[in-house]
C-alpha positions as CSV (number, residue, x, y, z in Angstrom):
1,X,107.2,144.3,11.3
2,X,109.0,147.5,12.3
3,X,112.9,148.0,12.2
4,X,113.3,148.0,16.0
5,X,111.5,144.2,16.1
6,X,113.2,143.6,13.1
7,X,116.5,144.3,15.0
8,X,115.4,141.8,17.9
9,X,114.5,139.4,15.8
10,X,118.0,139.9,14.1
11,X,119.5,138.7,17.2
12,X,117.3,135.9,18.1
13,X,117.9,132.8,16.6
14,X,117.4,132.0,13.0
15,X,114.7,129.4,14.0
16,X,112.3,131.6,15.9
17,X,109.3,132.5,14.8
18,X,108.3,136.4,13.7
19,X,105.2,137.0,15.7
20,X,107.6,135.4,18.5
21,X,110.2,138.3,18.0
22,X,107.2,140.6,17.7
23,X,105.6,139.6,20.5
24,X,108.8,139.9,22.9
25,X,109.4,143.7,21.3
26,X,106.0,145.0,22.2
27,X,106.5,143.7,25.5
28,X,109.6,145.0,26.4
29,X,108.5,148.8,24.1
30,X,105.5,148.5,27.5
31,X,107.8,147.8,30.0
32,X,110.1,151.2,28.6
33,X,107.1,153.1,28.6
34,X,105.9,152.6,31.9
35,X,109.7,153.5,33.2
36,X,109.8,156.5,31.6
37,X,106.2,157.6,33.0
38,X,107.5,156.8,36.5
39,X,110.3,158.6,36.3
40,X,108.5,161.4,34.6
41,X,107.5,164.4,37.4
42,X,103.7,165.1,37.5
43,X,103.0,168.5,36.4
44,X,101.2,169.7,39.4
45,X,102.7,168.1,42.1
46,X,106.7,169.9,43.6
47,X,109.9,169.3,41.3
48,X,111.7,165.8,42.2
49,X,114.4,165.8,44.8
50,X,117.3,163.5,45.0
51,X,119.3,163.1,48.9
52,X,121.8,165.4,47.3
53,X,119.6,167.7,46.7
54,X,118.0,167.4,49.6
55,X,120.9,167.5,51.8
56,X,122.5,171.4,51.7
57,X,118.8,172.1,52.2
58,X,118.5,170.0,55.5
59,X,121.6,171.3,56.7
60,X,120.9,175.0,56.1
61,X,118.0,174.3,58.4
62,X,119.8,172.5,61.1
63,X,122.1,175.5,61.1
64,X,119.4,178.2,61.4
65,X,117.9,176.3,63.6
66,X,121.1,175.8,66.1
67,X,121.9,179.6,65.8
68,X,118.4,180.6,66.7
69,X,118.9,178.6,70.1
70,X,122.7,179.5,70.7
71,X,121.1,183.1,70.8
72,X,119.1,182.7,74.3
73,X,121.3,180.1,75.5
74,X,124.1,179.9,77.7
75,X,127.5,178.6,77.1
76,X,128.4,175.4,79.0
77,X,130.9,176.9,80.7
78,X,129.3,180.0,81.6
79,X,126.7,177.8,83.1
80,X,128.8,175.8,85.4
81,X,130.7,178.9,86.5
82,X,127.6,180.4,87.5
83,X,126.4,177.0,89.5
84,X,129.9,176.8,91.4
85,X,128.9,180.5,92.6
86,X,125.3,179.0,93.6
87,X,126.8,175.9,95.7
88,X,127.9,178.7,97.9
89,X,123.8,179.1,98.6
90,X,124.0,175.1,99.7
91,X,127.0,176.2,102.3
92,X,125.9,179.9,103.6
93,X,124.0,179.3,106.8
94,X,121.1,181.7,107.6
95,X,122.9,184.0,109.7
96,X,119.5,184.5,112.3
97,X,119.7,181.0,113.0
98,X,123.5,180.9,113.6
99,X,123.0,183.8,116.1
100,X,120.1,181.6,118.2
101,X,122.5,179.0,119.0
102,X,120.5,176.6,116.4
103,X,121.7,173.2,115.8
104,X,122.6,172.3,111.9
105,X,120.4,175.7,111.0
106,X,119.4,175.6,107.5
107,X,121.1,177.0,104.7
108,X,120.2,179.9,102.4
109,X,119.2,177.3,99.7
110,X,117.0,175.6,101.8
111,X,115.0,178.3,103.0
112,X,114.8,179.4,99.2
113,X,113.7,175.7,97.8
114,X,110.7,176.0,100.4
115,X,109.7,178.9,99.1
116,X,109.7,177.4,95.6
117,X,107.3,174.8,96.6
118,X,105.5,177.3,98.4
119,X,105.0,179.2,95.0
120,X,104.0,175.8,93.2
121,X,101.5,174.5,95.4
122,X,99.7,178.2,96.2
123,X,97.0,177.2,93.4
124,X,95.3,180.0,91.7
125,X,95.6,183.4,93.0
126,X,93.8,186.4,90.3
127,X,96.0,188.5,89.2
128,X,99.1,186.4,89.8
129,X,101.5,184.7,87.6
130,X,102.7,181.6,89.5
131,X,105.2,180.6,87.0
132,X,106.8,183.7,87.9
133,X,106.5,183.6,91.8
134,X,108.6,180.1,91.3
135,X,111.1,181.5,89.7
136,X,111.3,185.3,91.7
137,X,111.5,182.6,94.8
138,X,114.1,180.6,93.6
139,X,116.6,183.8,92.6
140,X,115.2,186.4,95.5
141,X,118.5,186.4,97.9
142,X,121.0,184.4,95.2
143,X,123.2,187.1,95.7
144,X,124.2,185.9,99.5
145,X,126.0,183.7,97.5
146,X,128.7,186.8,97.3
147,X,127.7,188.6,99.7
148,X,126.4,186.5,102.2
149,X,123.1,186.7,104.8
150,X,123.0,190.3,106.2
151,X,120.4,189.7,108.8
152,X,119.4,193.4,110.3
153,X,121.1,192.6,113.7
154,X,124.4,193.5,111.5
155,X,123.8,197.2,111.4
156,X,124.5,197.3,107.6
157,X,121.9,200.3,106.9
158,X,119.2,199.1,104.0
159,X,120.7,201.4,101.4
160,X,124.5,199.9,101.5
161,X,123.0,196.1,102.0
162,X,120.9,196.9,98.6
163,X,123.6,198.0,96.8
164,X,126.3,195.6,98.2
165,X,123.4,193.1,96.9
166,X,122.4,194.6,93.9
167,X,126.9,194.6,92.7
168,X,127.0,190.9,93.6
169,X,123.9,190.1,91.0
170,X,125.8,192.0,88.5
171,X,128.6,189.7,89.2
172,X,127.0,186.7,88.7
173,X,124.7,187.6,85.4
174,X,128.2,188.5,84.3
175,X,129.3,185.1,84.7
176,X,126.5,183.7,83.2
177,X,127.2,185.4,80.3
178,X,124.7,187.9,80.3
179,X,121.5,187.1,78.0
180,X,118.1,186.7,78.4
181,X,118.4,184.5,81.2
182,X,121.0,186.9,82.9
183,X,118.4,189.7,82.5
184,X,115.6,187.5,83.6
185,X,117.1,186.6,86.9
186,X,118.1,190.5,87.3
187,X,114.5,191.6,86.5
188,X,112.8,188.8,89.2
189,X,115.4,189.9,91.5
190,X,114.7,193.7,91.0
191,X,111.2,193.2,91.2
192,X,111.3,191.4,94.4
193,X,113.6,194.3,96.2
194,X,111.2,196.9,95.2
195,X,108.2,194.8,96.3
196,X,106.6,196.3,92.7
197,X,104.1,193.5,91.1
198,X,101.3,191.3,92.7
199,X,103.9,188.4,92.5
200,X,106.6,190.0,94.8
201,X,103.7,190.5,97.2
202,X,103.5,187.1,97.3
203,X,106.4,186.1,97.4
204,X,107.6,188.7,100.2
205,X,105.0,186.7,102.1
206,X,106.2,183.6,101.4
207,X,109.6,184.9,102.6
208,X,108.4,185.6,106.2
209,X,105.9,182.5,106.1
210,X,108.6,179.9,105.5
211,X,110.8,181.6,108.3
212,X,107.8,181.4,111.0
213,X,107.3,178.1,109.9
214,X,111.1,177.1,110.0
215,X,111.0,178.7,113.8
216,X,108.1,176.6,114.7
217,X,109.7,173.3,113.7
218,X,112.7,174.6,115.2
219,X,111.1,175.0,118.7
220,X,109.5,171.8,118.4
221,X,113.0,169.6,118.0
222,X,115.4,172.0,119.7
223,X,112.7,173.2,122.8
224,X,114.2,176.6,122.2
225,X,112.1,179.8,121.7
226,X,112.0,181.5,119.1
227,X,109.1,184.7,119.9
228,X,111.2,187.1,118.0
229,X,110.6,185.8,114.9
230,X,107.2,185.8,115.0
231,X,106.4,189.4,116.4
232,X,108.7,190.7,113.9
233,X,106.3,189.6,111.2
234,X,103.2,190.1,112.9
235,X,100.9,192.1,111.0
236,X,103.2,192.7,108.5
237,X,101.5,190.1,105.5
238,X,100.1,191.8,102.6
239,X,98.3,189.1,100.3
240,X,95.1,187.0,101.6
241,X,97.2,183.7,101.2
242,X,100.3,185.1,103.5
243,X,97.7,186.3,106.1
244,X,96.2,182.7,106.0
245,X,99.0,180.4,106.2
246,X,100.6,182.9,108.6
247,X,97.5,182.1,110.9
248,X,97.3,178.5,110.5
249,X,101.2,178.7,111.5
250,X,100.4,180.4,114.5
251,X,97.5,178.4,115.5
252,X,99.4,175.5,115.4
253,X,102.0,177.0,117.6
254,X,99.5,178.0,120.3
255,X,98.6,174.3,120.5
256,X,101.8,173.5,121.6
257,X,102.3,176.0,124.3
């Protein structure tokens, strides 16, 4: 018998058997041995890890990961200031309208939220980015939010109207905070003035499409008409899908008449 079952056996009671107190010593030596091989790390495998650890590690990467976003994104309240400024898009009638003596004309908003869908429903056109017609249709005029909607009847010569347009952007991508999304609104806005990529083709079509379109439904419920809007786009459509939907437009106009 070794010490360490004579040492059990010391404790057991005087009546109980050796190979009983050996017996109960080899079974609990197993029982240690296997405890110590679990908690033993396997050679090949990564180092154990307890939650403490564990933890500094997972919030190091919750950090990085927060800062990596907080450097594209924009502040909440830069955000909402920059919204307030857009309601004034929901609230700034299109000033041609206004001078026909429409009824509840539409606003510059709406006329822009057409030519979103317009954008997203065009299907494939080669060489075009979609994506990016959604978005240059969505920011195109945002700055008649500031400066409202100079129609050309005003007399404000192209030059002044650009730059009058071109301040009030700067305006509102500084109160968004500037960024990434500041610049990308200034760059889809940029490239729509100066009519510079496939995609402000499009979309400068889609700009005189939805107002022939709005005119037509405009003569339908008010019985007003509205010829000037269409001769001063006729012939003036420079992408295949602006020529066709300006036709289709048209046709359906004559079959009113």
């Amino acid at each position: 018998m070794t010490s360490g079952s004579q040492a059990l056996c010391s404790k057991t009671s005087l009546t109980t058997p050796v190979s009983s107190c050996t017996a109960r010593f080899n079974f609990l030596r197993r029982i240690a041995n296997r405890t110590v091989r679990m908690a033993s790390p396997d050679p090949s495998g990564p180092p154990p890890s307890s939650k403490m650890d564990s933890a500094p590690a997972a919030t190091a990467a919750a950090s990085s990961s927060d800062a990596g976003a907080g450097a594209s994104s924009v502040s909440a309240s830069s955000a909402i200031d920059f919204l307030h400024l857009c309601h004034r898009l929901k609230t700034t009638k299109r000033t041609g309208w206004v001078r026909r003596g429409i009824g509840d004309p539409e606003s510059v908003a709406d006329h822009m939220y057409r030519m979103g869908v317009m954008a997203l429903i065009a299907g494939d056109i080669p060489g075009v980015d979609r994506d990016r017609c959604v978005k240059m249709a969505i920011v195109h005029d945002i700055a008649e939010a500031i400066v409202g909607d100079i129609a050309p009847s005003d007399g404000v010569p192209k030059l002044e109207k650009s730059r009058r347009e071109k301040e009030a952007l700067e305006h509102m991508c500084s109160v968004l905070g500037g960024g990434s999304r500041a610049k990308e609104i200034g760059e889809l806005w940029m490239d729509y003035e100066e009519n510079s990529s496939p995609e402000a083709k499009v979309v400068k079509d889609f700009d005189k499409v939805e107002m022939i379109l709005q005119a037509l439904e405009y003569e339908k419920e008010q019985g007003i008409n509205l010829d000037e809007f269409f001769l001063s786009t006729a012939g003036k459509f420079q992408t295949d899908i602006g020529k066709a939907w300006a036709s289709e437009i048209a046709s359906r106009r004559r079959k009113e008449e």
